[in-house]
C-alpha positions as a Markdown table, in Angstrom:
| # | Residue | x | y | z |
|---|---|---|---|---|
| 1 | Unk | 49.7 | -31.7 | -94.8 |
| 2 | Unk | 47.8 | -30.3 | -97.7 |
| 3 | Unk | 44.6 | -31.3 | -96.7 |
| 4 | Unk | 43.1 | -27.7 | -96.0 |
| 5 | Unk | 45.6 | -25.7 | -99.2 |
| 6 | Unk | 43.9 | -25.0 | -102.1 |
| 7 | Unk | 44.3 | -26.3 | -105.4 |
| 8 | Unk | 45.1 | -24.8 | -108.4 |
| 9 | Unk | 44.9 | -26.1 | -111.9 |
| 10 | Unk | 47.6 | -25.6 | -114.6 |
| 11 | Unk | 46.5 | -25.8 | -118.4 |
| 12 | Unk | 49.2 | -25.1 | -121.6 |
| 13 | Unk | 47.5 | -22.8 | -124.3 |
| 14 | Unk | 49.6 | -21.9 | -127.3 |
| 15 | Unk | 47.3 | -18.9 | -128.0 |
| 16 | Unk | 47.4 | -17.0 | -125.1 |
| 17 | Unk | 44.8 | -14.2 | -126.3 |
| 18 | Unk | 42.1 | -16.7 | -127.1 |
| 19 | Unk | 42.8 | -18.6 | -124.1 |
| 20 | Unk | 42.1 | -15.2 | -122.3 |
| 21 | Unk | 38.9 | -14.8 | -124.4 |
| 22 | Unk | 38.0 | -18.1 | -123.5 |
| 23 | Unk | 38.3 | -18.1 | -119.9 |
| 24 | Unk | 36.9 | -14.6 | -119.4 |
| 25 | Unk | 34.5 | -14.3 | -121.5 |
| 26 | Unk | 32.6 | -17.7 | -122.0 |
| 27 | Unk | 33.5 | -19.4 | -118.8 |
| 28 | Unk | 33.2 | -15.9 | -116.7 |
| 29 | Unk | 36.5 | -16.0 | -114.5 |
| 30 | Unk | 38.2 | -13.1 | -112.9 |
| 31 | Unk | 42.1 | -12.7 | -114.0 |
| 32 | Unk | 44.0 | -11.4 | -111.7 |
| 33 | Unk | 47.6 | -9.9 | -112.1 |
| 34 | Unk | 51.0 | -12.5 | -112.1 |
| 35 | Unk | 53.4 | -11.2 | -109.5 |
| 36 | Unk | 56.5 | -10.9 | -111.9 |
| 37 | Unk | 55.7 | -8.8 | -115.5 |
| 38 | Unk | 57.8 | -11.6 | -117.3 |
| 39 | Unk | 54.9 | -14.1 | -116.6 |
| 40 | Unk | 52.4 | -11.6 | -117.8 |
| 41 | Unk | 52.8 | -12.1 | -121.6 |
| 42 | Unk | 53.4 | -15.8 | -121.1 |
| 43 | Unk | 50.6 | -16.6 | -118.8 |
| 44 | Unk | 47.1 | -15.8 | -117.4 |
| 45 | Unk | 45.7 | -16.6 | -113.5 |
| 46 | Unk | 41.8 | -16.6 | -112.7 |
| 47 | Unk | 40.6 | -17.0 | -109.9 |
| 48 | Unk | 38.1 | -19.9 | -109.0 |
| 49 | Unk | 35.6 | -20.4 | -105.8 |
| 50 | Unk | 37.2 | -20.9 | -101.9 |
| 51 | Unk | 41.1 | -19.5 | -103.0 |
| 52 | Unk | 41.1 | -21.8 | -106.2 |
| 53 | Unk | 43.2 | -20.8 | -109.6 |
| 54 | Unk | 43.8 | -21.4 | -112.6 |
| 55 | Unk | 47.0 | -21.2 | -114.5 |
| 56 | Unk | 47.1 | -21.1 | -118.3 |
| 57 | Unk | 50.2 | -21.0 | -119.8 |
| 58 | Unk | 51.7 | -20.5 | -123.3 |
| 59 | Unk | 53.7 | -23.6 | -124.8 |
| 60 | Unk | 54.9 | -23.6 | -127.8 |
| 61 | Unk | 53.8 | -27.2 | -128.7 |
| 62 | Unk | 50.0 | -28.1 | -128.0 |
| 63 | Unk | 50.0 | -31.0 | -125.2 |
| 64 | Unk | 46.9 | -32.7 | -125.5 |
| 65 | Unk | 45.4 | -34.8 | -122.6 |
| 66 | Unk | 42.4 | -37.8 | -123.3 |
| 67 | Unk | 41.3 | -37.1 | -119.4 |
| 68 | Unk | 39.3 | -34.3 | -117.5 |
| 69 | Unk | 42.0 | -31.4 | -116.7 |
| 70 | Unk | 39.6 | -29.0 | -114.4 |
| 71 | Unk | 36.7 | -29.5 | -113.3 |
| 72 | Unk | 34.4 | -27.0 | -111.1 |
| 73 | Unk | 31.7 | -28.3 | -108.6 |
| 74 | Unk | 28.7 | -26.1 | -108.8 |
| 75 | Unk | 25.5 | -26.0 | -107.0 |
| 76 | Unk | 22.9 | -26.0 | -109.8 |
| 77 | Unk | 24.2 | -27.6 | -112.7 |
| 78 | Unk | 21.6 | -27.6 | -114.9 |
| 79 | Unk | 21.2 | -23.8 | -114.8 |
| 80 | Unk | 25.4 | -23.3 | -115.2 |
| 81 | Unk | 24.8 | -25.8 | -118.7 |
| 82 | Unk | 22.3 | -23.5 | -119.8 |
| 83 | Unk | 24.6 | -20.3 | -119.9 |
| 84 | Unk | 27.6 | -22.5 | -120.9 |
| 85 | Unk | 25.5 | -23.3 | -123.9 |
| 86 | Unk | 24.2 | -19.9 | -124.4 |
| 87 | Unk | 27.9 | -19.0 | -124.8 |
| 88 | Unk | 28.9 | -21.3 | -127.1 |
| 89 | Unk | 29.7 | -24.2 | -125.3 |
| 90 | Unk | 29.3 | -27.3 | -126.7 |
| 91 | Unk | 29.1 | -30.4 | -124.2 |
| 92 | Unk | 31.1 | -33.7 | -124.7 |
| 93 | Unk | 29.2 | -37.1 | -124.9 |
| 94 | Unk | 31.8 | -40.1 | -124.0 |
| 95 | Unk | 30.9 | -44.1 | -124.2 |
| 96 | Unk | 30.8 | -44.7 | -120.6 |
| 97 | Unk | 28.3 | -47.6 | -119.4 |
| 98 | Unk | 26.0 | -47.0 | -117.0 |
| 99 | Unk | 26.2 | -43.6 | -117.6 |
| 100 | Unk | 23.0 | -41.4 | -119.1 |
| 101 | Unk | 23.3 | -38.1 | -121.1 |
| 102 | Unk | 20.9 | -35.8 | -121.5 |
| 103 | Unk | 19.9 | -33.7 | -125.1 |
| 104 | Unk | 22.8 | -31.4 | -124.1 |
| 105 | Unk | 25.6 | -33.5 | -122.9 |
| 106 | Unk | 24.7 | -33.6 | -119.3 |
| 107 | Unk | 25.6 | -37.0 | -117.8 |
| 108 | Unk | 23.6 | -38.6 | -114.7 |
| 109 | Unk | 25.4 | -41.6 | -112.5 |
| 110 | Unk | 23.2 | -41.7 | -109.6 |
| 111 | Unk | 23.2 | -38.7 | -107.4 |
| 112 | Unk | 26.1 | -36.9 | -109.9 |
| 113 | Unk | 26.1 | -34.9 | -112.6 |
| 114 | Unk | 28.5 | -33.8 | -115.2 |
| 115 | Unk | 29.2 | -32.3 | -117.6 |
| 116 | Unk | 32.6 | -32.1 | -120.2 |
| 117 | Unk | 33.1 | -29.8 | -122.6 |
| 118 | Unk | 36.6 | -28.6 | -124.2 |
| 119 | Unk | 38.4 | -25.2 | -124.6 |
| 120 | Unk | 40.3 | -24.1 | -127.6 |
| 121 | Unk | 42.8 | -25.7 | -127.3 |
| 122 | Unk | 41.4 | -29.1 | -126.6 |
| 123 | Unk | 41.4 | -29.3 | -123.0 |
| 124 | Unk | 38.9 | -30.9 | -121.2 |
| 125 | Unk | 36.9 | -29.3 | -119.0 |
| 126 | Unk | 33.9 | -30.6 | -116.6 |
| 127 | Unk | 31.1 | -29.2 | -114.2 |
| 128 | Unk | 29.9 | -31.7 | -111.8 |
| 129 | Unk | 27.0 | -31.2 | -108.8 |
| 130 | Unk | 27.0 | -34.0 | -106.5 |
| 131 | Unk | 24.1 | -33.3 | -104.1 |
């Protein structure tokens, strides 16, 4: 049934404007306009790869989550860590057996790599390749 819909991600933010900094200008993304004006100073869209979005929307209480809430799958990992970093980005490095990290954050388990890193308002965040 949902198998060939895209996905979108939903994130709260209780500062919009450095959300929108954020997600523009360190991580790159397009926004695009909300359909109803209402949403507009409550909420930002970006678009992501193959009809993807991203919703980030003001709450007035910070929810914070102890998991990965987005993730993007890129093709060359190593080269979108580098211009993460050079932006500012500063990569996560969890307790997870079995599981190597490089001098930057960049985890190996096998064939897969990730990478987690946080956004202002605390959350998580990951790149992953898988080959």
């Amino acid at each position: 049934m949902l198998a060939n819909s895209p996905v979108y991600a939903v994130l709260p933010c209780t500062d919009l404007d450095g959300a929108r900094k954020f997600y523009s200008q360190t991580l790159g993304l397009k926004e695009v306009e909300l359909p109803t004006a209402e949403e507009a100073g409550q909420a930002a869209l970006y678009e992501c790869g193959s009809g993807t979005n991203l919703l980030v929307y003001v709450r007035p209480t910070p929810t914070k989550a102890d998991h990965t809430a987005a993730g993007w799958m890129v093709e060359d990992l190593d080269s979108v860590a580098d211009e993460l970093i050079s932006r500012g980005v500063k990569f996560e490095v969890y307790d997870m057996p079995g599981v190597e990290f490089d001098e930057r954050g960049v985890a190996t388990m096998g064939n897969l790599k990730s990478a987690w890193f946080t956004d202002p308002e605390g959350n998580i965040l990951a790149i992953n390749q898988m080959p």
